[in-house]
C-alpha positions as CSV (number, residue, x, y, z in Angstrom):
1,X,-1.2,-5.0,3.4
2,X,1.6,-2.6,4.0
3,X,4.0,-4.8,3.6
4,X,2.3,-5.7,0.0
5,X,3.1,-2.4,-1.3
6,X,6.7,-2.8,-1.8
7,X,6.0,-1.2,-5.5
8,X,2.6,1.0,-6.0
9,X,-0.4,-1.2,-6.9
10,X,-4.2,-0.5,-7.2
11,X,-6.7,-1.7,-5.3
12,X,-8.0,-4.6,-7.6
13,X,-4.1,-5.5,-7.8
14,X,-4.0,-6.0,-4.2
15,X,-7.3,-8.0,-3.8
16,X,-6.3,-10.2,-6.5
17,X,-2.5,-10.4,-4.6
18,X,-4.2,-11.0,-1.5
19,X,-6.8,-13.6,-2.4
20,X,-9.7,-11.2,-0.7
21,X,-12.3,-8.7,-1.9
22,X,-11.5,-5.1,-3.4
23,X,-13.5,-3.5,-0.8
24,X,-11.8,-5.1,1.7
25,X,-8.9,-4.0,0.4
26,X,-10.2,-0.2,0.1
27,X,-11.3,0.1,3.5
28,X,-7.7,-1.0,4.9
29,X,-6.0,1.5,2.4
30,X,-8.6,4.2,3.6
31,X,-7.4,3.5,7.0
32,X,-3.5,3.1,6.2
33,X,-3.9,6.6,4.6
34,X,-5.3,8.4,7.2
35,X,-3.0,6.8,9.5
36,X,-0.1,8.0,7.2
37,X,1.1,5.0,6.5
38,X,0.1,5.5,2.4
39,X,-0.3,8.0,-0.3
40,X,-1.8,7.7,-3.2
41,X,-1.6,9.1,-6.8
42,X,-3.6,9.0,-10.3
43,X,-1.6,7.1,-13.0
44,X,-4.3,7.2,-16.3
45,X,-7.4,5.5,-15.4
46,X,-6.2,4.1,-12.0
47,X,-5.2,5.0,-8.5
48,X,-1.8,3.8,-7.0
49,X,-1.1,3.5,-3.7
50,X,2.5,3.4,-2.2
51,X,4.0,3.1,1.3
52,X,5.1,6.9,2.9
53,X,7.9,7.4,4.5
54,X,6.5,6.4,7.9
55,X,5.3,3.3,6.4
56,X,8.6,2.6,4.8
57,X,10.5,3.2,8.1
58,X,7.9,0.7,10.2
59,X,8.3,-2.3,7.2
60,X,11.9,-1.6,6.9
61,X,14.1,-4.0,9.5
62,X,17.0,-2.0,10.4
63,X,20.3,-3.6,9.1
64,X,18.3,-4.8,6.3
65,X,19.4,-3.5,3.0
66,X,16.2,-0.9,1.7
67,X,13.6,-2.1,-0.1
């Protein structure tokens, strides 16, 4: 699911990218948060979720252009 989140989505965009259930999807991004590995903002009637920096440095391959 990290790796998913190259550019912010919402929950119900992830379940749908993932083929699995929006709560599925929320309790992983609860526990991505906590971990650090996510923030999240408000954008108008939805809540985005993008990688932090820690979980951009542990997708990113070193001497692999960014993402």
């Amino acid at each position: 699911m990290l790796a998913a989140l190259g550019e912010p989505a919402s929950s119900t965009e992830l379940a749908q990218r993932l083929g699995v259930t929006a709560s599925a999807v929320t309790q992983h991004l609860r526990l991505l948060e906590r971990a650090g590995l996510l923030t999240k903002a408000r954008y108008g009637r939805s809540v985005l979720y993008y990688r932090s920096d820690l979980g951009e440095a542990l997708v990113t391959v070193p001497g692999e252009p960014g993402r």
